[in-house]
C-alpha positions in Angstrom: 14.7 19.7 66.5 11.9 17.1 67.1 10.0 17.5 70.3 8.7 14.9 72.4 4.5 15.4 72.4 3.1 15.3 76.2 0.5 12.4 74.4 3.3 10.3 74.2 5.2 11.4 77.4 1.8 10.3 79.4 1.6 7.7 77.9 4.8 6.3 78.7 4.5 7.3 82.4 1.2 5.6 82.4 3.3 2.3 81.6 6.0 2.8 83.9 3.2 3.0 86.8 1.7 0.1 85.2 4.6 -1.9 85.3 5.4 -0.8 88.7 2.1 -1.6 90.4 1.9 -4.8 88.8 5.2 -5.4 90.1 4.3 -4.6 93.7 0.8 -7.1 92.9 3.2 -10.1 92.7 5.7 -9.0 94.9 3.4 -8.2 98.5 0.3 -10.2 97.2 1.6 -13.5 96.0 3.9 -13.5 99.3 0.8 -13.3 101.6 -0.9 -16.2 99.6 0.7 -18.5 101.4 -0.4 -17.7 104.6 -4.0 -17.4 103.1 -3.6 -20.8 101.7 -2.9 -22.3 105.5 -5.8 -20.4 107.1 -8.2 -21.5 104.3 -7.2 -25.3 104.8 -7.7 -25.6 108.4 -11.5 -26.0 107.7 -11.9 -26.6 104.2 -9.9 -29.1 102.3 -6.8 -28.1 100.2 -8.0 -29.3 96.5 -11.5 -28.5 96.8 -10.5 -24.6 98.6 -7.9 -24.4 95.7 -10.6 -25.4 93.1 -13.2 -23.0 94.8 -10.5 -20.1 94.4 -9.7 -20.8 90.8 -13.3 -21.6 89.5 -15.0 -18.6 91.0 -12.1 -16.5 90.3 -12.1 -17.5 86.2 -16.5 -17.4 86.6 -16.1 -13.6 87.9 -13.5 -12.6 85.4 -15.2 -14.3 82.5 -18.2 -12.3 83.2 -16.5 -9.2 83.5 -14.9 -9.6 80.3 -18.8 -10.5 78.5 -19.7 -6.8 80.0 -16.4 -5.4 79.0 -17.1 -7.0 75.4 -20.5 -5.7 75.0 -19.6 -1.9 76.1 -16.8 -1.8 73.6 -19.0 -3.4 70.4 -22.3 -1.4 72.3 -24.2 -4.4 70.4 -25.3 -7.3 73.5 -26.8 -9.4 70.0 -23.4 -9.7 68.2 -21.9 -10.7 72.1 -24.0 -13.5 72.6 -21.6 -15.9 71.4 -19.7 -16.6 74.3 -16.6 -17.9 72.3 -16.3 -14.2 71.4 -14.7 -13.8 74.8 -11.9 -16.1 73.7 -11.4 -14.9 70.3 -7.8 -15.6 69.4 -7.3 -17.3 72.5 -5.2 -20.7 71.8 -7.8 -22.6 74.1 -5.8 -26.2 74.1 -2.4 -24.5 75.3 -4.4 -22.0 77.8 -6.2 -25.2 79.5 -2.2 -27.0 79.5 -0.7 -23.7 81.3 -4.1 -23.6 83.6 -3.2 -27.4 84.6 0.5 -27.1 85.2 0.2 -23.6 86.7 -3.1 -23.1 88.6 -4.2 -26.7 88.6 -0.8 -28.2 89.4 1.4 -25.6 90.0 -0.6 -24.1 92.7 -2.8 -27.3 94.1 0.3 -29.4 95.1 1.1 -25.8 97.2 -2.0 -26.2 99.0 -1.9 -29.7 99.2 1.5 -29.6 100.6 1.2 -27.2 103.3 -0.5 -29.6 105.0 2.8 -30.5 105.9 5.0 -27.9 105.8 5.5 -24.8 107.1 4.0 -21.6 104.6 7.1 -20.0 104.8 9.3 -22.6 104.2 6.9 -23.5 101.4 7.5 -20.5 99.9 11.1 -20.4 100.2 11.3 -23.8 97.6 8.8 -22.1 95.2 11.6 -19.6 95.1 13.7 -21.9 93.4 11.5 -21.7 90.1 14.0 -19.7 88.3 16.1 -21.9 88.4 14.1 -24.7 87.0 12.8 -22.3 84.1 16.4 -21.3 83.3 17.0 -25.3 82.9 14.0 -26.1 80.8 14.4 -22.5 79.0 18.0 -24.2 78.4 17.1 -27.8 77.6 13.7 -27.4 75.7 12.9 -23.9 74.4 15.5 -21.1 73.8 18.3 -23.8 73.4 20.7 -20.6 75.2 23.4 -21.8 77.4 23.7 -20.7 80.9 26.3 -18.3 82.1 29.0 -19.3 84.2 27.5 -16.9 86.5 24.0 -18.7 86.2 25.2 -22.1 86.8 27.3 -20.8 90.3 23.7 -19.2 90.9 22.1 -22.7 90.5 24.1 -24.7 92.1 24.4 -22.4 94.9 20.4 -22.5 95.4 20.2 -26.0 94.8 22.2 -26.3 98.0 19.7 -24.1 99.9 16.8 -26.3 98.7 18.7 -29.6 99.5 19.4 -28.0 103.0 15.5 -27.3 103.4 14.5 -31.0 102.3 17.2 -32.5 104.8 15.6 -30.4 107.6 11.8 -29.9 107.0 11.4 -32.2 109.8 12.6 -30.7 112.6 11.2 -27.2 110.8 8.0 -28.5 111.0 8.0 -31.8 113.1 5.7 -33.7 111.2 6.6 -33.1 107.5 6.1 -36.2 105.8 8.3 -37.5 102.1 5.3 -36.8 100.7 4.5 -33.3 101.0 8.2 -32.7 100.0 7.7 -34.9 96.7 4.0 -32.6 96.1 6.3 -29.0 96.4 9.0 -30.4 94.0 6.0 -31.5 91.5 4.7 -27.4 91.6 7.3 -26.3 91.3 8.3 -28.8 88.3 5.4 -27.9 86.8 4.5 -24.0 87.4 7.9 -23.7 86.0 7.2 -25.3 82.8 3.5 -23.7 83.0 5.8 -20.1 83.3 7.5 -20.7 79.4 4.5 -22.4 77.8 2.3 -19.6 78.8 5.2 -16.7 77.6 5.0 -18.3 74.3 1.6 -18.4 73.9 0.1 -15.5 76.0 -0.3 -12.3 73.8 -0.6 -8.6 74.5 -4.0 -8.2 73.0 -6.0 -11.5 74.8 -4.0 -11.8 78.2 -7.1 -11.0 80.0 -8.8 -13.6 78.0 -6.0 -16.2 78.2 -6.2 -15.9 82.1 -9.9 -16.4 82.8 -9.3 -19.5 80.1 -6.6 -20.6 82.5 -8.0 -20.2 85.6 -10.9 -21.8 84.7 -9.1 -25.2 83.8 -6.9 -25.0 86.6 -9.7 -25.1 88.8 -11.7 -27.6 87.1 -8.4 -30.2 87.3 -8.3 -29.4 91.1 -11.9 -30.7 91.4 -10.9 -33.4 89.8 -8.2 -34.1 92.4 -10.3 -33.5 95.2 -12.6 -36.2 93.6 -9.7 -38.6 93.5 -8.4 -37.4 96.5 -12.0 -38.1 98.0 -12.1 -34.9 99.6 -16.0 -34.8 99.4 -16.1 -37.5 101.7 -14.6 -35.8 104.5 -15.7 -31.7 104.0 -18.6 -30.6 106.2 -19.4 -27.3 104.8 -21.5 -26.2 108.4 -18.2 -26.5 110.0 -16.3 -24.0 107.5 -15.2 -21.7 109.8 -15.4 -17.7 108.6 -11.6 -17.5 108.9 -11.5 -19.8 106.0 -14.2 -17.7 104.1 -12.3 -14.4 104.3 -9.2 -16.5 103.1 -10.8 -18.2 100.2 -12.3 -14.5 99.0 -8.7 -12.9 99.3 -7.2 -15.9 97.6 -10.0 -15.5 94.5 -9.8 -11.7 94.4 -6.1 -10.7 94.9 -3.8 -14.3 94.6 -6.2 -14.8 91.3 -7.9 -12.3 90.1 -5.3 -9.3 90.3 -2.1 -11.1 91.0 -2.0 -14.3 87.8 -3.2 -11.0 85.9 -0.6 -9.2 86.8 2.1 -12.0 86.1 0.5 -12.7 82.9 0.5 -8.3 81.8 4.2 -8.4 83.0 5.3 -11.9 80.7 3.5 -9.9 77.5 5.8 -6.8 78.1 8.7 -7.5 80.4 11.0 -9.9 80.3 10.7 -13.2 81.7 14.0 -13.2 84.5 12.3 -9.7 85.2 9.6 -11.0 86.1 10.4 -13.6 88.2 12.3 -11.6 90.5 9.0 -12.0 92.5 10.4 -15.1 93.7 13.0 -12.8 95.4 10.4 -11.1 97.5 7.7 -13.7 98.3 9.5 -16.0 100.7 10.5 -13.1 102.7 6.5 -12.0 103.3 5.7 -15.3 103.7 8.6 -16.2 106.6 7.5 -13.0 108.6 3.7 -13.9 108.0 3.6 -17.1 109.4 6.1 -16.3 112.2 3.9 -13.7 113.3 0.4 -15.1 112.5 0.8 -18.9 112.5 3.9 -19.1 115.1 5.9 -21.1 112.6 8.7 -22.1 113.8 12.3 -20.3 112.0 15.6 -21.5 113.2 19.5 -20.6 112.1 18.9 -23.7 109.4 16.3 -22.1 108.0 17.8 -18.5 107.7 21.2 -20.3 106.3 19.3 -22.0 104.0 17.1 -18.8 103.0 20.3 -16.8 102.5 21.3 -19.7 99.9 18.7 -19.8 98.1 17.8 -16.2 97.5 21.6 -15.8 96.8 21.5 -18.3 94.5 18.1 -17.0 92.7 19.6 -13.7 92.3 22.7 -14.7 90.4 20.4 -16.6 87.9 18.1 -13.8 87.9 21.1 -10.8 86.7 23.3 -13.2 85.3 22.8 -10.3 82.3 23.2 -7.9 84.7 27.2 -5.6 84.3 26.9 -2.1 85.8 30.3 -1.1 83.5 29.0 -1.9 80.8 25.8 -0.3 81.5 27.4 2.9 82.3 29.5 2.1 79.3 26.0 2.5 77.0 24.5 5.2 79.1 27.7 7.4 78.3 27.9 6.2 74.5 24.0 7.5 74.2 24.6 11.1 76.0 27.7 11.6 73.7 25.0 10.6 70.7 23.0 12.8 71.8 25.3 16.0 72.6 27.0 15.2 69.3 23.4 15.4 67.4 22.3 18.5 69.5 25.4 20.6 68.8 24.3 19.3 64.8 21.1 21.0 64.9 22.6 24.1 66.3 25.4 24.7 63.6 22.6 24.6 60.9 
C-alpha cells in the first residue's frame, strides 16, 4: 500500500494555512480600507494620498525583492541589473492591470468618498462579481451564465440601483458625480481582476505586483496633476491622523492585502476569490458607523441584504451540496474498494 510521506503532508498543510490567512488578509483588511481611505482624505487630497500609498508601497516592495534576489543568487554583481527584478514579468499588461486596478480601480474609490459614505462605498464595490461574471461572459471565457447567476445578478443590480436612488439622503450631499467615479472603479477593477488572472503567474506574482503598484500610482499622480491637487495640498497642515492612515493603507491595503489577492488568483479560483466582496462591506458599514458616525438607515440594510444576496448566488452558482456528497461517497467507495484490493493479495 503507498503511504503518504509527512514531506508532503506538511507541505500541504502549509498551503491550506497559506490560503487561509490570505483569505482572512482580503477579507478583514481590504474591509477596513475604506475607512482608512476617509481618514487619510480629510487632510490630504484623494489622488495625491492614493498615489502616495501605491508609489511607496511598489518602492518598498521593489526593494525588498532586489535583497530577496541577491540572497537567493548570493552574487550583488550579477543583481545589478534592475530588470532582473522583473524577469518574466509581461511589463505592458502589469502597467494596464496597475492602471485599471490601483490607478483606476482604487483612485476613483478615494476620489469618490468625498461624497459618499465608506460604507456605502463599499457596499457597490461589492457588486464587482457581477461585472467580472459579465465581461468573463462577453469578452474572455465566452461561458454562459447559469440561470442561477443571472437571478443573482439581477437581484444585486437591484440593490445597487436602490443605493444610487438613495445616496442622497444616505449621505446628504452625494453629488452625480461621485456616483459616476464608483461605477468607473468598479468598471474598471473588474476588468483589471481578469486581465491580471490571465497574465499573473505563480512564479513572478510578487514581481507582477510591485510592477503594478508602481503604475497605479504613478497614473494617480497624474490625476492629481490634472485634477490640480497640488494647488490646494498644504503639507504643514497634514494632520497625523492622516499619516497613520496613509502607512496602514501602504503596508496592509497594498503591500499585504493586492499580494494576497494576486497569491490567491495564481492558485484559487477566481469566484473563490472574490468572495471577499462578501465580507468587506460588512467591516466597512460597522467601521464607519462606529468611527465616522455614518449614517445607516432601513434603505441601506434592504439594499445591503440585496446585494450580498445577489453576489452570493453569482458567486456558488457551481455550488450543489448533492452532488457534492454524491462525489465524496463515489471517492470513499473507491477507496474501500481499492483497500479491500490490497488486502486480498
Amino acid at each position: 500500500m503507498s503511504e503518504v510521506s509527512p514531506k508532503s503532508v506538511g507541505s500541504a498543510a502549509r498551503l491550506s494555512f497559506a490560503v487561509l490567512a490570505a483569505f482572512a488578509g482580503i477579507y478583514v483588511i481590504w474591509g477596513t480600507t475604506y475607512l482608512a481611505i476617509a481618514l487619510a482624505i480629510r487632510t490630504v487630497p484623494p489622488f495625491i494620498s492614493g498615489a502616495t500609498r501605491y508609489l511607496l508601497a511598489g518602492a518598498l516592495m521593489y526593494l525588498w525583492l532586489r535583497v530577496r534576489d541577491a540572497r537567493s543568487t548570493k552574487d550583488l554583481a550579477a543583481n545589478a541589473n534592475p530588470s532582473g527584478t522583473f524577469a518574466g514579468v509581461n511589463l505592458p499588461m502589469a502597467a494596464l492591470c496597475g492602471v485599471l486596478l490601483s490607478g483606476v480601480g482604487n483612485g476613483y474609490i478615494i476620489w469618490a468618498q468625498q461624497g459618499i459614505p465608506s460604507g456605502i462605498a463599499a457596499l457597490m464595490v461589492a457588486s464587482v462579481p457581477i461585472l467580472v461574471l459579465i465581461l468573463d461572459w462577453a469578452f474572455f471565457s465566452k461561458r454562459a451564465p447559469t440561470a442561477q447567476a443571472l437571478a443573482g445578478t439581477a437581484i444585486a443590480v437591484a440593490g445597487v440601483v436602490t443605493l444610487v436612488m438613495h445616496t442622497h439622503s444616505l449621505s446628504g450631499h452625494a453629488g452625480a458625480i461621485y456616483l459616476a467615479a464608483l461605477l468607473v472603479a468598479v468598471l474598471a477593477w473588474s476588468l483589471g481582476t481578469l486581465l491580471q488572472k490571465q497574465h499573473a503567474r505563480k512564479d513572478n506574482v510578487l514581481s507582477f505586483t510591485c510592477a503594478q503598484m508602481l503604475a497605479g500610482g504613478a497614473f494617480q499622480l497624474l490625476l492629481a496633476l490634472v485634477n490640480r491637487e497640488w494647488r490646494q495640498f498644504d503639507a504643514t497642515a497634514v494632520s497625523a491622523g492622516s499619516i497613520a492612515a496613509i502607512a496602514y493603507l501602504v503596508v496592509f491595503g497594498s503591500i499585504v492585502g493586492l499580494n494576497c489577492y494576486l497569491w490567491l488568483l495564481t492558485r484559487v479560483p477566481a469566484p473563490k476569490v472574490t468572495t471577499y466582496a462578501l465580507v468587506n462591506p460588512v467591516v466597512a458599514l460597522i467601521l464607519g458607523a462606529l468611527v465616522l458616525n455614518e449614517q445607516v438607515t432601513g434603505m441601506a440594510i434592504a439594499a445591503t441584504v440585496l446585494v450580498l444576496v445577489g453576489v452570493a448566488l453569482v458567486l456558488f452558482q457551481d455550488f450543489n451540496p448533492l452532488r457534492m456528497l454524491q462525489v465524496r461517497r463515489e471517492r470513499l467507495a473507491l477507496c474501500a474498494a481499492r483497500s479491500a484490493q490490497l488486502k486480498s493479495k
